[in-house]
Structure formats: C-alpha cells, structure tokens
C-alpha positions in Angstrom: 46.6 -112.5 182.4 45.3 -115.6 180.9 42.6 -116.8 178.6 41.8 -118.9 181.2 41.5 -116.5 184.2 40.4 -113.6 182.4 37.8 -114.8 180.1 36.5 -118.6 180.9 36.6 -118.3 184.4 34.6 -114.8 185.0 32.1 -117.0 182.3 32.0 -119.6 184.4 32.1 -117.6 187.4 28.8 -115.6 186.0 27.3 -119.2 185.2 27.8 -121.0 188.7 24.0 -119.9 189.5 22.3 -121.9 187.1 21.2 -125.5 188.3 24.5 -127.6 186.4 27.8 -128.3 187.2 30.2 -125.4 185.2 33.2 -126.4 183.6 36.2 -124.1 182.3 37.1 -126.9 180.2 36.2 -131.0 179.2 36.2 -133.0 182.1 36.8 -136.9 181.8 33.6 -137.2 183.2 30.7 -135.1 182.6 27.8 -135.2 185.4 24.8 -133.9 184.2 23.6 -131.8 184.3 26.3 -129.4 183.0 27.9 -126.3 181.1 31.3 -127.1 179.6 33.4 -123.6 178.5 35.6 -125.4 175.2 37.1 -123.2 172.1 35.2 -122.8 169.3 36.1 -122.4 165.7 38.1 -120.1 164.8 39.2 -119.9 167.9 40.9 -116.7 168.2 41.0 -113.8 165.5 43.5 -111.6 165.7 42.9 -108.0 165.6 46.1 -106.6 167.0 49.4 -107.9 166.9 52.7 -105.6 167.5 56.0 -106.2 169.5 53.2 -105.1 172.9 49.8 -105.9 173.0 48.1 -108.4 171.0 44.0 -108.1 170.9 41.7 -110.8 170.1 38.7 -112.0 169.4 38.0 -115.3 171.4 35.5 -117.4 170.2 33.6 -120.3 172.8 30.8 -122.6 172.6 29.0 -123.0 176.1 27.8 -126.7 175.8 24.9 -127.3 177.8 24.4 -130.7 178.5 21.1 -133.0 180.3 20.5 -136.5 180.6 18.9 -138.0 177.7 16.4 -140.7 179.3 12.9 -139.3 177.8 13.3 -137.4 174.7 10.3 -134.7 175.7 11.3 -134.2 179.1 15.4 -134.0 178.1 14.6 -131.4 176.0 12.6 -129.5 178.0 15.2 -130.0 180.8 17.7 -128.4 177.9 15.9 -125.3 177.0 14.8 -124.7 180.9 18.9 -124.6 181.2 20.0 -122.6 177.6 17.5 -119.9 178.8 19.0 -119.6 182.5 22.8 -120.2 180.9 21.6 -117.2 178.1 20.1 -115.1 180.9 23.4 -115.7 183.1 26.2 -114.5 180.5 27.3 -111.3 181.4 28.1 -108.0 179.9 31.2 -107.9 177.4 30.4 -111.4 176.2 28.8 -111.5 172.5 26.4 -114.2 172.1 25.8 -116.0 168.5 23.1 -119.0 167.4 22.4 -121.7 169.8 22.9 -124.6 167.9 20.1 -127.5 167.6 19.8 -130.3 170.3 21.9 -133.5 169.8 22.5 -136.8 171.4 26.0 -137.2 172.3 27.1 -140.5 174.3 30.1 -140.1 176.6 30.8 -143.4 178.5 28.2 -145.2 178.7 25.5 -142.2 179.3 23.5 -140.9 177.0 23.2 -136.7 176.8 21.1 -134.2 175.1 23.4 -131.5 174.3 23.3 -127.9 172.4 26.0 -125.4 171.8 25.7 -121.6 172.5 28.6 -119.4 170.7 29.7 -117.0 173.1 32.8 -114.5 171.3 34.6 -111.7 173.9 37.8 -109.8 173.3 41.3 -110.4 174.7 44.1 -107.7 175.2 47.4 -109.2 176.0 
C-alpha cells in the first residue's frame, strides 16, 4: 500500500461530495472551485522504523480554493466550502488550524485560497 492509495485517495474519496473538483495532488490547471490534497510540513514523522514495518505520521494541507472576483462574496464562497470540506473528512484523519484566506494567482486567474492541516498515520 501507498501513501497515495491508502491515505489521499480515501481523503479525497470522503471529499468528492462537496461542490469542488478534489485533487490527490497539484494539477497544472486548477478549476475552481477546488480541494487540492498536497504534503505539508514536515511531511512525514517517523514513529516506527525497524527492518518490517515503518509507522508514520503524515502530515497534509487540504487547499480549498474559490474564484477571487468580489472579495465579500469569494470569501463567503470559501468558508461555505472549508465548512462542508471540515464536515466531510472522515474518521482517523486529525484535523489542525485552518489557515487565513489568501490570494494566490495561478495563470492568469485570480483565487482565494485557505489551507486546512489534516495529519493521519501510515503503517508500512
């Protein structure tokens, strides 16, 4: 088992009912609204290592992401989607701070975008 298939994707699995596009990882382009799974910092904290299992803690940031056309209504747009993204994450998953609203410019589109830490453990 993977990072990938045993953590992010269950996440992103548990987040496909909110109203964005979910992303296990950064895509080149990033249609909004959206919920992009990326590492966080530190990304992994190792608990357990020995010659057969290794247990970690893996550390995310769900980015939630709007478009950024009218500052009131982009941020209520973002905190309508961090509170269905928070009421989405499933059991096992530790959630941390949600970190204030930014604008972030990929291409040539504006986005208002927060981070949510999300931490879960790993057994490999």
């Amino acid at each position: 088992m993977s990072i990938l298939s045993s953590i992010r994707q269950p996440l992103a699995t548990a987040l496909a009912g909110v109203s964005a596009n979910v992303f296990t990882h950064v895509p080149e382009n990033v249609p909004v609204p959206a919920v992009i799974l990326v590492p966080d910092s530190p990304y992994l904290e190792l608990e357990t290592i020995n010659k057969s299992t290794l247990h970690a803690k893996v550390n995310m940031t769900v980015t939630v992401c709007v478009a950024y056309a009218s500052n009131p209504a982009a941020l209520d747009n973002l905190e309508q989607l961090l509170f269905s993204v928070l009421a989405a994450i499933p059991a096992g998953y530790e959630v941390g701070p949600v970190e204030r609203p930014t604008v972030t410019q990929v291409g040539s589109s504006n986005m208002l975008v927060a981070d949510i830490r999300v931490s879960t453990y790993y057994t490999n």
